[in-house]
The first five atom37 places (N, CA, C, CB, O) and aatype in JSON, in Angstrom:
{
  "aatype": [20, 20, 20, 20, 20, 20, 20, 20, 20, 20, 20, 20, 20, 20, 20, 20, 20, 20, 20, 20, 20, 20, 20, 20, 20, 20, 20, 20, 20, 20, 20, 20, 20, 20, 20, 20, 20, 20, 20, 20, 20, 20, 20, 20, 20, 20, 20, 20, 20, 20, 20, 20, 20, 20, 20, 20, 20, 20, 20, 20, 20, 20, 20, 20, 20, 20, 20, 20, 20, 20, 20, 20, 20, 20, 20, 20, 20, 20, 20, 20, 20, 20, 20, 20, 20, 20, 20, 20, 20, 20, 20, 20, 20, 20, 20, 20, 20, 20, 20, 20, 20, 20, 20, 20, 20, 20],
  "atom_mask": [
    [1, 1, 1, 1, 1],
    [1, 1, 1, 1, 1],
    [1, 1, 1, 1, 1],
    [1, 1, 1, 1, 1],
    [1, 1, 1, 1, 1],
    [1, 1, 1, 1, 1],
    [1, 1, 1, 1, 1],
    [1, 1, 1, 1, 1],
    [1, 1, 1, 1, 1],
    [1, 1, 1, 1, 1],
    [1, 1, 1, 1, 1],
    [1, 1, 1, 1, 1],
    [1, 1, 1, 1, 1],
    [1, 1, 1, 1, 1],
    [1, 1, 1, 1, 1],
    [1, 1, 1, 1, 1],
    [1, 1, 1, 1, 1],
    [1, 1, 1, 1, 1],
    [1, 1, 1, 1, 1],
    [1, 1, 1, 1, 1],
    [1, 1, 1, 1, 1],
    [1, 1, 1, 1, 1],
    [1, 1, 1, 1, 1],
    [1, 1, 1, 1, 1],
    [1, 1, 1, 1, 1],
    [1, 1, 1, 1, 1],
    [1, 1, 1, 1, 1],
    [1, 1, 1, 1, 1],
    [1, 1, 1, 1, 1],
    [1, 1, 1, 1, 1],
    [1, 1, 1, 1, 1],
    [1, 1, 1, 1, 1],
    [1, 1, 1, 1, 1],
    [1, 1, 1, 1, 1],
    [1, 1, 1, 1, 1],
    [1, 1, 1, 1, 1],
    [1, 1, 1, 1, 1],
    [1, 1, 1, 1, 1],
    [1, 1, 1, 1, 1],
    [1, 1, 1, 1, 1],
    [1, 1, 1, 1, 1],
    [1, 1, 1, 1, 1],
    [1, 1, 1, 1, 1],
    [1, 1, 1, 1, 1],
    [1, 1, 1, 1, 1],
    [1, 1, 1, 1, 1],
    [1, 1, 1, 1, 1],
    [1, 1, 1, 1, 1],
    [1, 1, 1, 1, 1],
    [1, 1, 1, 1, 1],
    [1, 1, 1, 1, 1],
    [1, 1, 1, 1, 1],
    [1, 1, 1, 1, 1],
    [1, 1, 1, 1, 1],
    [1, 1, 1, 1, 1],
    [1, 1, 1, 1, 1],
    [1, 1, 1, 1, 1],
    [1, 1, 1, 1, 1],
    [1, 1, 1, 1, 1],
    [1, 1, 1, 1, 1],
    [1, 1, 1, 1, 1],
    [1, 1, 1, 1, 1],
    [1, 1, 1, 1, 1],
    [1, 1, 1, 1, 1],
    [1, 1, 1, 1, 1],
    [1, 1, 1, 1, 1],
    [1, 1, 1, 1, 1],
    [1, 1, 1, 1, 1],
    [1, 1, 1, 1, 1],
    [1, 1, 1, 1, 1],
    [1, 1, 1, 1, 1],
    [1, 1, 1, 1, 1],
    [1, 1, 1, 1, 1],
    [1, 1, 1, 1, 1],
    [1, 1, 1, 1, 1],
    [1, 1, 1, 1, 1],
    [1, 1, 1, 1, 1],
    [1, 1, 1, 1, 1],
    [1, 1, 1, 1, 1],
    [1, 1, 1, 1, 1],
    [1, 1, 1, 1, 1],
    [1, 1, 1, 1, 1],
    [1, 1, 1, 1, 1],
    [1, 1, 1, 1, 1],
    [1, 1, 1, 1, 1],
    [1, 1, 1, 1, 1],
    [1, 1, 1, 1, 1],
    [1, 1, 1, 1, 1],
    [1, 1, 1, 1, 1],
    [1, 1, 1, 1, 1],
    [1, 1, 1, 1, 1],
    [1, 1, 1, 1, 1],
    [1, 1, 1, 1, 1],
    [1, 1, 1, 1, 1],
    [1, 1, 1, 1, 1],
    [1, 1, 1, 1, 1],
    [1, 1, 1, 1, 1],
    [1, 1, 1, 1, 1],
    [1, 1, 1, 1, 1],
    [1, 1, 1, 1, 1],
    [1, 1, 1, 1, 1],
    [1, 1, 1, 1, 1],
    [1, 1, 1, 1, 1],
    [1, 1, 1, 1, 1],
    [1, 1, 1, 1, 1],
    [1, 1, 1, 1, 1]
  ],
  "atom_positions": [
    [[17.01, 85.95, -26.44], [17.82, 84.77, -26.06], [18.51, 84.13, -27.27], [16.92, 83.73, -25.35], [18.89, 82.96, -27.3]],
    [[18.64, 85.07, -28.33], [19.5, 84.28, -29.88], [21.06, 83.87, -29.42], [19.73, 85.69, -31.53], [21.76, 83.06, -30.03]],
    [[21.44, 84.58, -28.27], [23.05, 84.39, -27.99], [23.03, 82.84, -27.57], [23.79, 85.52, -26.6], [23.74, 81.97, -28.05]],
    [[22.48, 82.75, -27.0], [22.56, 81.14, -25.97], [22.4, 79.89, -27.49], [20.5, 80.94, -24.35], [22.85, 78.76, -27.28]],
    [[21.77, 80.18, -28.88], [21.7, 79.37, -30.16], [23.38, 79.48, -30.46], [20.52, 80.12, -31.51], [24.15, 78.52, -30.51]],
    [[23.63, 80.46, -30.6], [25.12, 80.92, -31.04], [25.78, 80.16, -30.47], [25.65, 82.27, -30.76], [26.37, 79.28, -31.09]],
    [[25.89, 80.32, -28.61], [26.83, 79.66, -28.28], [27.28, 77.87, -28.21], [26.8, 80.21, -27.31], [28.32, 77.22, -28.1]],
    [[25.44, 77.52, -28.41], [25.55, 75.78, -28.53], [26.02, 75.72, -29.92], [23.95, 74.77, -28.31], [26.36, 74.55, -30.1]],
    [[26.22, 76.44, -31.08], [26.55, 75.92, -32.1], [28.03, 76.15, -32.46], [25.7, 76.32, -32.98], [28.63, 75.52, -33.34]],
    [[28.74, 77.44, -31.44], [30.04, 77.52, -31.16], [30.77, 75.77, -30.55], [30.07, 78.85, -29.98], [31.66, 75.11, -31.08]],
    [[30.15, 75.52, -29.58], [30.17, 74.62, -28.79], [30.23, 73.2, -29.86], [28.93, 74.84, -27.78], [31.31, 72.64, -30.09]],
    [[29.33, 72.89, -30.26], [29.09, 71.85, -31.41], [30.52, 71.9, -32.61], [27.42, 72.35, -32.27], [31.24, 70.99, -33.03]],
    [[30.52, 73.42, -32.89], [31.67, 73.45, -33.96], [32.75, 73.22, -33.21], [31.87, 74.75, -34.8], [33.45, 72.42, -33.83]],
    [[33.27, 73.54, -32.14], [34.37, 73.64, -31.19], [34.89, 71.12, -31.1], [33.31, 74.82, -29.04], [35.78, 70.33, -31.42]],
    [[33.38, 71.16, -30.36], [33.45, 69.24, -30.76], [34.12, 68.69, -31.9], [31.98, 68.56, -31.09], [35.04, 67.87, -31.89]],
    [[33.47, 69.29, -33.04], [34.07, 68.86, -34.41], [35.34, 68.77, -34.44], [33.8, 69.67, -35.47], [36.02, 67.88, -34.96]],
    [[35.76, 69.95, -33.72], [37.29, 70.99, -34.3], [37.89, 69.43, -33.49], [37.86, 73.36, -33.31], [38.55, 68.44, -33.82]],
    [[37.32, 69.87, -32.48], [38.51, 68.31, -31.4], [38.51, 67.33, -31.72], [38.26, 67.74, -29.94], [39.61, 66.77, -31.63]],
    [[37.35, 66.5, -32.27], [37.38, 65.28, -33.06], [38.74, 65.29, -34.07], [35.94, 65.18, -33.93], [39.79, 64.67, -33.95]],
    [[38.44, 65.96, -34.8], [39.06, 66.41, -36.36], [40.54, 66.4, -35.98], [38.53, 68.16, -37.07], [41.39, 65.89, -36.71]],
    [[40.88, 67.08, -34.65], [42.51, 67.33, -34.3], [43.07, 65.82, -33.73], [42.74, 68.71, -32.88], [44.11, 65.25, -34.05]],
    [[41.98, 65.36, -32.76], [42.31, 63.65, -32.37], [42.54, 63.1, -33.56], [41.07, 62.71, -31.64], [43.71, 62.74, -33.67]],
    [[41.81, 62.88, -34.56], [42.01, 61.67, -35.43], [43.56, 62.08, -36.32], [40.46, 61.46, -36.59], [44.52, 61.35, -36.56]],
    [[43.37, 63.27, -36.59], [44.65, 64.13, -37.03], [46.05, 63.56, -36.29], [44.4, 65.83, -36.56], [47.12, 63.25, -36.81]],
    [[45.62, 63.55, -34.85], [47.4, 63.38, -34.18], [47.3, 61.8, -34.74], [47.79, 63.59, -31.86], [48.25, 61.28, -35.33]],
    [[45.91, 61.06, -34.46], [46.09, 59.94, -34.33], [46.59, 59.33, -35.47], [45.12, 59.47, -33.89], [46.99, 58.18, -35.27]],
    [[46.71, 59.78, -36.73], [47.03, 59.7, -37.9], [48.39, 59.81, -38.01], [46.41, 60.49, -38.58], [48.99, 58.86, -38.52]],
    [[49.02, 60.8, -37.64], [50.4, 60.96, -37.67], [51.03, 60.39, -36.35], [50.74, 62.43, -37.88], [51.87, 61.1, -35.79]],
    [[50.69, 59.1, -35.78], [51.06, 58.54, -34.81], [51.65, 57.14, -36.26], [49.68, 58.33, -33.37], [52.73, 56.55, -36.29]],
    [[50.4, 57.01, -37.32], [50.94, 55.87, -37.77], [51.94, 56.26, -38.91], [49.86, 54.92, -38.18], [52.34, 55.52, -39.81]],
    [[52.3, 57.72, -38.65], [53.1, 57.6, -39.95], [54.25, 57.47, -39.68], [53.06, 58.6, -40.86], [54.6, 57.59, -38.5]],
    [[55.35, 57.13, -40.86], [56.86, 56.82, -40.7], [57.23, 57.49, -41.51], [57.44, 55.54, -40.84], [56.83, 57.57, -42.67]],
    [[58.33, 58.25, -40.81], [59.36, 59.35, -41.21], [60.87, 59.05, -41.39], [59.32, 60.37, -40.18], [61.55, 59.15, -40.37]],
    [[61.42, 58.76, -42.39], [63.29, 58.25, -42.57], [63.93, 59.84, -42.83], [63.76, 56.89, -44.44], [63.82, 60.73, -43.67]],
    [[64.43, 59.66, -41.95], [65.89, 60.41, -41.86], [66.95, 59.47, -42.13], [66.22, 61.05, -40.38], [67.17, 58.4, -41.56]],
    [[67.61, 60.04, -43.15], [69.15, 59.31, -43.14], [70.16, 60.66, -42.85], [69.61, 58.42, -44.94], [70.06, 61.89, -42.77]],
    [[71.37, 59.42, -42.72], [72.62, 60.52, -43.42], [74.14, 59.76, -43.52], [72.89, 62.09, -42.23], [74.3, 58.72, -42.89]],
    [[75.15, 60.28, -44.27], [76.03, 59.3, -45.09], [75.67, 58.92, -46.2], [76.28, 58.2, -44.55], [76.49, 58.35, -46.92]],
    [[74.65, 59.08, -46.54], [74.42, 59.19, -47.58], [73.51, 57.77, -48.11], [75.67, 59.55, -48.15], [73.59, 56.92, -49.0]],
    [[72.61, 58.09, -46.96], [71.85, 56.43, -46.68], [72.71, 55.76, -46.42], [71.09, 55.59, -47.8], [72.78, 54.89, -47.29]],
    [[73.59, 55.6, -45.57], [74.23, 54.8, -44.55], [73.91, 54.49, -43.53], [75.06, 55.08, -44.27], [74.38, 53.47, -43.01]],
    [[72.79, 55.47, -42.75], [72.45, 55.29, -41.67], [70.99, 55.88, -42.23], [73.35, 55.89, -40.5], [70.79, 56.89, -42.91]],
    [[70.12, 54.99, -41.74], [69.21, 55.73, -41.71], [68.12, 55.64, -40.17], [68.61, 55.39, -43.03], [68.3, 54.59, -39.54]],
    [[67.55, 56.16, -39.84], [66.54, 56.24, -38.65], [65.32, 56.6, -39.15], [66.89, 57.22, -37.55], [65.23, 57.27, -40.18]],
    [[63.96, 56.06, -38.23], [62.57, 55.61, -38.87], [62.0, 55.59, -37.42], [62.49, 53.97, -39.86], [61.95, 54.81, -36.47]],
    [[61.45, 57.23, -37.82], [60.26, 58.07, -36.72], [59.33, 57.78, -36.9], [59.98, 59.43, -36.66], [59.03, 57.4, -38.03]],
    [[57.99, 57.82, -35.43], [56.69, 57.8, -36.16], [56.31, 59.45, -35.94], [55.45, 56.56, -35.43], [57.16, 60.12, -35.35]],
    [[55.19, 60.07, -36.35], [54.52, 60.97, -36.55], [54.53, 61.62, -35.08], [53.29, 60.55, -37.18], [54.53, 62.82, -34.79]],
    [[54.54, 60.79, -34.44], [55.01, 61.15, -32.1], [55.9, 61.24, -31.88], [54.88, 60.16, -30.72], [56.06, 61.43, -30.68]],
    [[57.17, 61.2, -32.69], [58.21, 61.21, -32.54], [59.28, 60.14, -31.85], [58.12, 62.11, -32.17], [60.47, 60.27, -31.55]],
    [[58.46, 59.16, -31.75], [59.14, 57.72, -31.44], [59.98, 57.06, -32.44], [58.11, 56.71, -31.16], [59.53, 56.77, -33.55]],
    [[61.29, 56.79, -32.06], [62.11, 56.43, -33.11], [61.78, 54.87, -33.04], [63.72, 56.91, -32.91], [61.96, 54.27, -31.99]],
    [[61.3, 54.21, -34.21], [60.9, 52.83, -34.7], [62.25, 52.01, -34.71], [60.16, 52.87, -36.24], [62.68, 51.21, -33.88]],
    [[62.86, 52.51, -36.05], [64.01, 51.35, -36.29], [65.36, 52.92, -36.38], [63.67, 49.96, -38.33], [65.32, 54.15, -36.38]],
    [[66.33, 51.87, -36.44], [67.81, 52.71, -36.58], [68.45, 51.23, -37.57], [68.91, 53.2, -34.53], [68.52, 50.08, -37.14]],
    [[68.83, 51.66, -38.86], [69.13, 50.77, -39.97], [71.0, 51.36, -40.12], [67.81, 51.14, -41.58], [71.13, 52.56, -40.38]],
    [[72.12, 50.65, -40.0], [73.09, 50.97, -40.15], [74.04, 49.91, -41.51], [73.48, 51.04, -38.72], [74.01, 48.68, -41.4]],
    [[74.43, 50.25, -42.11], [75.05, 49.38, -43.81], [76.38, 49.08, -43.35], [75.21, 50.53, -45.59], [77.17, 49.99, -43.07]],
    [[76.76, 47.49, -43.21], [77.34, 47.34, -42.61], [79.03, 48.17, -42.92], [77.02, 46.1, -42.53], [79.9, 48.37, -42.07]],
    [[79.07, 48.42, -43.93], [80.34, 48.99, -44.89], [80.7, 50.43, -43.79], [79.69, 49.54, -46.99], [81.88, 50.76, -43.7]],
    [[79.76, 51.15, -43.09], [79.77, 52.65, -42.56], [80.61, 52.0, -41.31], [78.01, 53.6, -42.19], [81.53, 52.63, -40.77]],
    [[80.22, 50.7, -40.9], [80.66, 50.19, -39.04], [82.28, 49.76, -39.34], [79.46, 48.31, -38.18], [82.61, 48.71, -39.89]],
    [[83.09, 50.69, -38.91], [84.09, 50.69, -38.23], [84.93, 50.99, -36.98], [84.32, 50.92, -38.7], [85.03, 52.1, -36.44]],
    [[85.47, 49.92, -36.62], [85.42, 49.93, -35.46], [86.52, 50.62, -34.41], [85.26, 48.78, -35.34], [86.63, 50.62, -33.18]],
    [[87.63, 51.49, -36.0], [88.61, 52.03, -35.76], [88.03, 53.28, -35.46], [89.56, 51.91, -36.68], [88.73, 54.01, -34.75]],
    [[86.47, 53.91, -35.96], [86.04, 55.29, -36.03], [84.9, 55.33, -35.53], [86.0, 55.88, -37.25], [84.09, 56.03, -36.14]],
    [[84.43, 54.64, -34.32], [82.95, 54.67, -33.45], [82.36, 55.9, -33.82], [83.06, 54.64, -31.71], [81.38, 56.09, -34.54]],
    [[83.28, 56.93, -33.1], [82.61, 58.05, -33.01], [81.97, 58.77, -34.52], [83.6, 58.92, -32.28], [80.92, 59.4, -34.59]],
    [[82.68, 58.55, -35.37], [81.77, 58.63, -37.19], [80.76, 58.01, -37.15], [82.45, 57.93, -38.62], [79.85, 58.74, -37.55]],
    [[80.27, 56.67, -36.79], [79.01, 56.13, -36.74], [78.31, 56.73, -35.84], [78.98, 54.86, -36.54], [77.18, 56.84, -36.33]],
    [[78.33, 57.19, -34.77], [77.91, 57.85, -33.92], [77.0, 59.25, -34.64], [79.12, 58.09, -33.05], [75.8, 59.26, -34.89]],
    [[78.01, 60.37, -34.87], [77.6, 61.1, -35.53], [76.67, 60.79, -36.4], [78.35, 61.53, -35.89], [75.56, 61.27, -36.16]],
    [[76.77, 60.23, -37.21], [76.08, 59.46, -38.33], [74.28, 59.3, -37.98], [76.92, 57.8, -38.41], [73.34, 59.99, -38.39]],
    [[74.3, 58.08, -37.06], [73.11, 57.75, -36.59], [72.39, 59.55, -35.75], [73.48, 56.2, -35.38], [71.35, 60.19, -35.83]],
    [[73.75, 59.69, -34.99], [73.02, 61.23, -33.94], [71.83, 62.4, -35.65], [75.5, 62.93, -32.98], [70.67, 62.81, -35.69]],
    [[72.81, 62.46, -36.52], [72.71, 63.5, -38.02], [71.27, 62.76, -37.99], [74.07, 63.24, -39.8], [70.26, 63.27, -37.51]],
    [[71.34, 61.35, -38.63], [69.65, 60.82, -39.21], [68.74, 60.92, -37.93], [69.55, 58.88, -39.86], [67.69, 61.56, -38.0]],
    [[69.08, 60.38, -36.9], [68.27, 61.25, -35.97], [67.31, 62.08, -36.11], [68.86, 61.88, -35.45], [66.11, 61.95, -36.33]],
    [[68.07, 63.08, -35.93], [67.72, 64.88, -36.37], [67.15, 64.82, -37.19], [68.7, 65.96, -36.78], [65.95, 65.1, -37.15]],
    [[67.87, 64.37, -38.44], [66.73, 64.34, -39.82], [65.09, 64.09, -39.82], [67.18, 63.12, -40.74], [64.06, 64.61, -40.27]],
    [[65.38, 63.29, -39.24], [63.89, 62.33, -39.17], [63.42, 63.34, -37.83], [64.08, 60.09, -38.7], [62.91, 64.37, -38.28]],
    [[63.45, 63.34, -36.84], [62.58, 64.18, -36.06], [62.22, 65.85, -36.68], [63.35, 64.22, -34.61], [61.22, 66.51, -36.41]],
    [[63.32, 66.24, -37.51], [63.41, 67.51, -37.92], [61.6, 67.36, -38.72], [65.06, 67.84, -39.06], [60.6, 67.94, -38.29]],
    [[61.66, 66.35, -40.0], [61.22, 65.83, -40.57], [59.68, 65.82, -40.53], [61.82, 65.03, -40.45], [58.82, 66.1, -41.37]],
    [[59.6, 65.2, -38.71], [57.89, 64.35, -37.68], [57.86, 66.42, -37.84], [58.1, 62.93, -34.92], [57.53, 66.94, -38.91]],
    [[58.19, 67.14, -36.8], [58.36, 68.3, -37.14], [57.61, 69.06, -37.72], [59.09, 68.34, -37.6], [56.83, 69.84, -37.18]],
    [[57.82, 68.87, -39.13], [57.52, 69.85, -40.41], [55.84, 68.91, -41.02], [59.31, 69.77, -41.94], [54.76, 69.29, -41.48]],
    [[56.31, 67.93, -40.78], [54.87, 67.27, -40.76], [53.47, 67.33, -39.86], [55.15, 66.13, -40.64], [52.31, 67.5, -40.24]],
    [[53.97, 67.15, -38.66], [53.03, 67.6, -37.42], [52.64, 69.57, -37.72], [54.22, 67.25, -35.59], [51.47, 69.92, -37.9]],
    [[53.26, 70.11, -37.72], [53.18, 71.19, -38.47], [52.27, 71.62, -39.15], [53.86, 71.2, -39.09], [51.35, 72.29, -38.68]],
    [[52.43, 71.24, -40.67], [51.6, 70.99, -41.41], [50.5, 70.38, -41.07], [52.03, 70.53, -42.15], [49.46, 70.77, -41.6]],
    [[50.46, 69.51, -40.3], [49.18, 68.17, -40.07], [48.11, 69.25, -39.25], [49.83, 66.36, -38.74], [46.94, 69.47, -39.58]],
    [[48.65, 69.68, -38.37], [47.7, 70.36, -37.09], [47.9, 71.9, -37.56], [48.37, 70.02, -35.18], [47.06, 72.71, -37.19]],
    [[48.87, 72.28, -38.27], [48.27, 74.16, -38.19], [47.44, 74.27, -39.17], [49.46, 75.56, -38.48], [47.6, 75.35, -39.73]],
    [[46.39, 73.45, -39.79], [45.35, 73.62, -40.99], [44.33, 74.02, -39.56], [44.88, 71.91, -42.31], [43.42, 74.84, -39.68]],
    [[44.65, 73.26, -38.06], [43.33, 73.74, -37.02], [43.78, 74.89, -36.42], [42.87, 72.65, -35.73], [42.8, 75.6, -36.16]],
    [[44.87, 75.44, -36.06], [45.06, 76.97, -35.7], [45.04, 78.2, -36.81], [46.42, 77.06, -35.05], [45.2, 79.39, -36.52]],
    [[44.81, 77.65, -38.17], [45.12, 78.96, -38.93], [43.84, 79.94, -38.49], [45.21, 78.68, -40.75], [42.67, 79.56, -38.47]],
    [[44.31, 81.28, -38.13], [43.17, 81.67, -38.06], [42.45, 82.21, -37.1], [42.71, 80.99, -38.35], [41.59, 83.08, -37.09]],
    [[43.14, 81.3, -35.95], [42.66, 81.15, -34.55], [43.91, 81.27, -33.72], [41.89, 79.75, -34.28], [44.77, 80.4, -33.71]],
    [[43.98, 82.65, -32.87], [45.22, 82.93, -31.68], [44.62, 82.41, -30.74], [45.73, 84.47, -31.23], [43.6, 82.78, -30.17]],
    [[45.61, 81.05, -30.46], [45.81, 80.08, -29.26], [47.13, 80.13, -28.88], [45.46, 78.61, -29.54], [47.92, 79.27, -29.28]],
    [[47.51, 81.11, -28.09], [49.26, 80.77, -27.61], [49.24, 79.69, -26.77], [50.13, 82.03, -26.7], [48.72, 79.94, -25.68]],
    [[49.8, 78.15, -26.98], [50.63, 77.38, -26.46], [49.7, 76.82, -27.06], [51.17, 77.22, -25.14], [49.07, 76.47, -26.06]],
    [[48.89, 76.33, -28.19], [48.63, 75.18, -28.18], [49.2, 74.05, -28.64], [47.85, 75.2, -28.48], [48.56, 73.03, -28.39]],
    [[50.32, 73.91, -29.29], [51.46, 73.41, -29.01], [52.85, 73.16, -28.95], [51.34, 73.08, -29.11], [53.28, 72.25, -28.24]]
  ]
}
């Protein structure tokens, strides 16, 4: 009966693993991510969930002859910043799949 030790301590390590990944997302829930673009003209301010916080625009970029340039502008930092949550979440959570084939875990 040594398999049934194995598997409660699979089980136990498996708990850890999930703890470890909760506090992990929950961590990159508080972080803030700036994307700009224009060259810090616009910038946008993700959290780690990908919730966009603030959208910061200098007033010098707002013209009102060229909407659609500000537009772009804010759409570019956007991107940046989610590109950004991204490469971070990434990093943050594949330290718990290296290793381990889970297709879809996320």
């Amino acid at each position: 009966m040594r398999g049934m030790g194995n598997m409660q301590n699979m089980m136990k390590q498996m708990q850890k693993m999930q703890k470890k990944m909760a506090d992990a997302q929950e961590k990159l829930g508080e972080e803030r991510i700036e994307g700009t673009a224009g060259g810090g003209m616009v910038s946008v301010i993700v959290s780690g969930h990908k919730e966009v916080l603030e959208v910061n625009i200098k007033e010098e970029v707002v013209d009102p002859e060229d909407i659609e340039m500000l537009q772009d502008l804010v759409l570019a930092a956007t991107n940046d910043a989610l590109k950004k949550a991204d490469e971070l979440t990434n990093n943050t959570m594949g330290q718990f799949t290296k290793g381990m084939n889970l297709p879809g875990m996320f």
